[in-house]
C-alpha positions in Angstrom: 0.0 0.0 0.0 2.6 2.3 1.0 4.4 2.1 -2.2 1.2 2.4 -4.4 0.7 5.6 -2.4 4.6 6.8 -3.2 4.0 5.8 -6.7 0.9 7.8 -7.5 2.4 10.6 -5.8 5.5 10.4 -7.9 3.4 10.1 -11.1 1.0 13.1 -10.1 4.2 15.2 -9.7 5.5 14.1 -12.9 1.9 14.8 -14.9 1.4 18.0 -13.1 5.2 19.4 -14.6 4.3 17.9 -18.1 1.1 20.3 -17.4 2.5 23.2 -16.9 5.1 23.2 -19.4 2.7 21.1 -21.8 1.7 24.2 -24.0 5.3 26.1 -24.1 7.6 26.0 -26.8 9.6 22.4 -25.1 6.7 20.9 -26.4 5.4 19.7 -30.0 2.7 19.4 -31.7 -0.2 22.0 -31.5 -0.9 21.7 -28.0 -4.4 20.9 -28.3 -4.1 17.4 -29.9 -1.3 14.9 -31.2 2.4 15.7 -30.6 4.2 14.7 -27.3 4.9 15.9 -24.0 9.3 15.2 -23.7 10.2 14.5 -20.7 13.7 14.2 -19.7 15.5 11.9 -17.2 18.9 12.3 -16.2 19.8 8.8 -14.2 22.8 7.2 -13.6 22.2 4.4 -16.0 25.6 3.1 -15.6 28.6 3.5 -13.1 29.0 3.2 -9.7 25.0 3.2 -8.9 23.6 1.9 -11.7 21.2 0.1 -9.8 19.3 2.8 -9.3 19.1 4.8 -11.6 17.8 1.9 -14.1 15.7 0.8 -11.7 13.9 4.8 -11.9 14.0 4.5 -15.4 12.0 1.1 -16.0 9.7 2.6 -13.3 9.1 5.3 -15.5 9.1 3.2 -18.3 6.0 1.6 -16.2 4.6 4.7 -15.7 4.8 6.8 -19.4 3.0 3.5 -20.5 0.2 3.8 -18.1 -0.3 7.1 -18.4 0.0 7.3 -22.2 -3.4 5.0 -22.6 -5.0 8.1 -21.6 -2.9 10.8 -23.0 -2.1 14.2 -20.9 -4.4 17.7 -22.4 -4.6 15.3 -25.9 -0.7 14.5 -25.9 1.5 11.4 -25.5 4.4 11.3 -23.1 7.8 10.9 -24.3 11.2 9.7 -22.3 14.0 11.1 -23.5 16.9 9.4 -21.0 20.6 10.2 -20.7 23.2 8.6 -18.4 25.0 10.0 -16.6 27.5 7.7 -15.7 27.1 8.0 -11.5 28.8 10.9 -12.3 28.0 15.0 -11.2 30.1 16.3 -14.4 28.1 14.3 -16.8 24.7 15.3 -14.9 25.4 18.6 -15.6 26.4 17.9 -19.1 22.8 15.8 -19.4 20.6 18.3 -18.0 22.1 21.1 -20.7 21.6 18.8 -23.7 18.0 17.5 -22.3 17.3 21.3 -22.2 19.1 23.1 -25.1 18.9 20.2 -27.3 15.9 18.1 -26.6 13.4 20.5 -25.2 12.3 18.6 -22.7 9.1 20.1 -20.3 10.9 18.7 -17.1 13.4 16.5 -16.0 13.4 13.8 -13.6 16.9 11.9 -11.9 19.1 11.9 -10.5 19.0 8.9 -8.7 21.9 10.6 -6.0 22.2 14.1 -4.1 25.2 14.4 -5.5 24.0 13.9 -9.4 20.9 16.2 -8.6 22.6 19.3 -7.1 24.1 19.5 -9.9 21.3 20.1 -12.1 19.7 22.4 -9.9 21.4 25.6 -11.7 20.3 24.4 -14.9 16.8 24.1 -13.8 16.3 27.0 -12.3 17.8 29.5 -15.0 16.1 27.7 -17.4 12.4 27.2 -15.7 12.3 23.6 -16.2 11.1 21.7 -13.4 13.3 19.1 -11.9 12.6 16.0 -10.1 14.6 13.8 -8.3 13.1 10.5 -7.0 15.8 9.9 -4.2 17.7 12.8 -3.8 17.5 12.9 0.0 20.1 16.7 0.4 18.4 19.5 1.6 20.2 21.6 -0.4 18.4 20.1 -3.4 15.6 22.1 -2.8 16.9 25.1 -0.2 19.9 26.8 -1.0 21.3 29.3 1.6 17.8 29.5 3.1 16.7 30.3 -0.7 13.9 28.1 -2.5 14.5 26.3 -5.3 11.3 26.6 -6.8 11.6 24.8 -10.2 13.2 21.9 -8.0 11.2 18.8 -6.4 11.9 15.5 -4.7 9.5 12.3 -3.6 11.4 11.4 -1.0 12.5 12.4 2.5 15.3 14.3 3.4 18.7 13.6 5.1 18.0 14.8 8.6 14.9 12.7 9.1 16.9 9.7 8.2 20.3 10.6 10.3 18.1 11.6 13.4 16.2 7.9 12.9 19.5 6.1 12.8 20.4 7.7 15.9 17.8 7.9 17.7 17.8 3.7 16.9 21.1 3.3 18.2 20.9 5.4 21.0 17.2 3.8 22.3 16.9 0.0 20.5 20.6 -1.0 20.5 21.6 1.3 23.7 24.7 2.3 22.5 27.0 4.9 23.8 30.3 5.2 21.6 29.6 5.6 18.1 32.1 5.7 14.6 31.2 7.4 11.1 32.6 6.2 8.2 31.7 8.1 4.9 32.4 9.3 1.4 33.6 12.3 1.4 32.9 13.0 -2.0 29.3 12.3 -1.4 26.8 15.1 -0.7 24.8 12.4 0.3 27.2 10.8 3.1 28.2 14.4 4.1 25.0 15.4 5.2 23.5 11.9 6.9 26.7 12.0 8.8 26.0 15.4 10.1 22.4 14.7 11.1 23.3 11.6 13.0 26.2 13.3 14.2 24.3 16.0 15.8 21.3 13.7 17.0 23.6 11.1 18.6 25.6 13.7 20.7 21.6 15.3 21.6 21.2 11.6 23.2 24.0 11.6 25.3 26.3 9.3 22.9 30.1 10.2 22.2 31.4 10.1 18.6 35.2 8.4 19.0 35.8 7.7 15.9 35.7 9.8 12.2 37.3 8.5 9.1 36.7 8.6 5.5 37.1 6.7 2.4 36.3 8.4 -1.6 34.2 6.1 -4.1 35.8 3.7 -6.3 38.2 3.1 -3.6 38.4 -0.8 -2.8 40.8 -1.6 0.3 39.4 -0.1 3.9 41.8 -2.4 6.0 44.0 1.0 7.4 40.6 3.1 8.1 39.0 0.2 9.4 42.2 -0.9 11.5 41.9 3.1 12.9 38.0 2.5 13.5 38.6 -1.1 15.4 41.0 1.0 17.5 39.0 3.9 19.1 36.6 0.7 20.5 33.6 1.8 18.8 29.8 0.7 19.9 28.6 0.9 16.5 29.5 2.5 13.4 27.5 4.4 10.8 28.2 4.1 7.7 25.7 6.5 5.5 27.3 5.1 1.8 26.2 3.6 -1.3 25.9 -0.2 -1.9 29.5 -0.5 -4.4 31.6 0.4 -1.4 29.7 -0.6 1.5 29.7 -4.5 0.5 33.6 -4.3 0.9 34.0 -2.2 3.5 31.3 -4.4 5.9 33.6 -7.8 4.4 36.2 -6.3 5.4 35.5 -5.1 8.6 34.5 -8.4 9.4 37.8 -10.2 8.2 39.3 -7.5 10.8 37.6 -8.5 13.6 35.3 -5.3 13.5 32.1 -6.9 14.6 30.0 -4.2 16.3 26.7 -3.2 14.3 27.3 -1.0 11.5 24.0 1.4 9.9 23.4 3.5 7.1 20.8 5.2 5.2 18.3 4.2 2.2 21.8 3.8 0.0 
């Protein structure tokens, strides 16, 4: 039920921008019947999270299908994907050509904060709404206390989630001491680790232990050996699934056996 509810929610959002750009000049067709509706989606179709972003765009596959039986103001919906490669530079470089070249009404993706951010700019000087599925960043859609108001997300943000995962290991698991591990070239990591960070210490718990680690990295042992040391409770590690398989093998193979957490990565 819950994700039927996300879903049409997600959808409504994504009908609603084809809407309001449906009769400018992104659109073809004489806006009254025929023509499509492009909509763009920047997703990270390959690289280091691939997984999700191909996972958004069959969803939206899914979607476009559903909603095309019916049509939107007498138009078709049209996907008009680029990857970009897990990577910021090449989200930036996605979101220009979806809007200089393609025309798109709106753009959904990125999958990541990270890959999101940096399409906001784009977005915004160009009045073409932007939606990201799972960009959990405040700074997606607030900047420096300002709105973003061409920019949208489905999904919760990153203080609800680092404020959960303490609060959990502070209440359920009773823990005291506390290590973070993250990416430190992820927006993402950045800001779950301050959230829990600050909720943690709120709860009376003691952060011993900081390190991190930069994606596509593949040996942990030294950080890990550093985080074994400083006799952590628990360790959270708010990071995305490529490095977080090795870092929690080897942590293990270290003798590192306390509970590790991290977010919806």
């Amino acid at each position: 039920m819950r994700k039927r509810k996300l879903a049409s929610i997600f959808v409504s959002l994504l009908v609603t921008a084809g809407v309001i750009a449906g009769c400018s000049s992104s659109t073809s067709g004489d806006g009254k019947s025929g023509g499509t509706i492009k909509i763009g989606a920047d997703l990270e179709l390959s690289g280091g999270v691939a997984s999700y972003g191909q996972s958004i765009a069959e969803g939206l596959q899914l979607a476009f299908d559903e909603i095309n039986k019916k049509g939107v103001i007498g138009k078709k919906l049209e996907l008009v994907k680029v990857d970009n490669k897990s990577d910021a530079g090449e989200a930036t470089s996605g979101a220009i050509k979806l809007v200089s070249q393609d025309k798109v009404a709106a753009i959904i993706g990125a999958a990541t904060s990270t890959n999101t951010l940096a399409q906001v700019q784009i977005a915004q000087e160009n009045k073409v709404p932007l939606i990201t599925p799972t960009g959990t960043n405040p700074a997606v859609t607030v900047q420096n206390g300002k709105l973003n108001d061409f920019v949208f997300r489905t999904c919760f943000i990153d203080p609800f989630q680092g404020t959960v995962a303490a609060n959990f290991a502070s209440n359920t698991l009773n823990v005291k001491t506390a290590a973070v591990l993250i990416d430190s070239s992820s927006d993402y990591a950045k800001g779950l680790a301050a959230s829990f960070k600050k909720a943690f210490k709120k709860n009376g718990g003691s952060i011993v232990s900081e390190e991190a680690y930069v994606a596509k990295d593949t040996d942990f042992r030294a950080t890990l050996t550093r985080i074994k040391a400083a006799n952590p409770e628990f360790v959270f590690l708010p990071g995305y699934y490529q490095e977080v398989g090795l870092i929690l093998k080897q942590a293990r193979e270290l003798g590192l056996n306390v509970p590790f957490m991290g977010g919806d990565g």
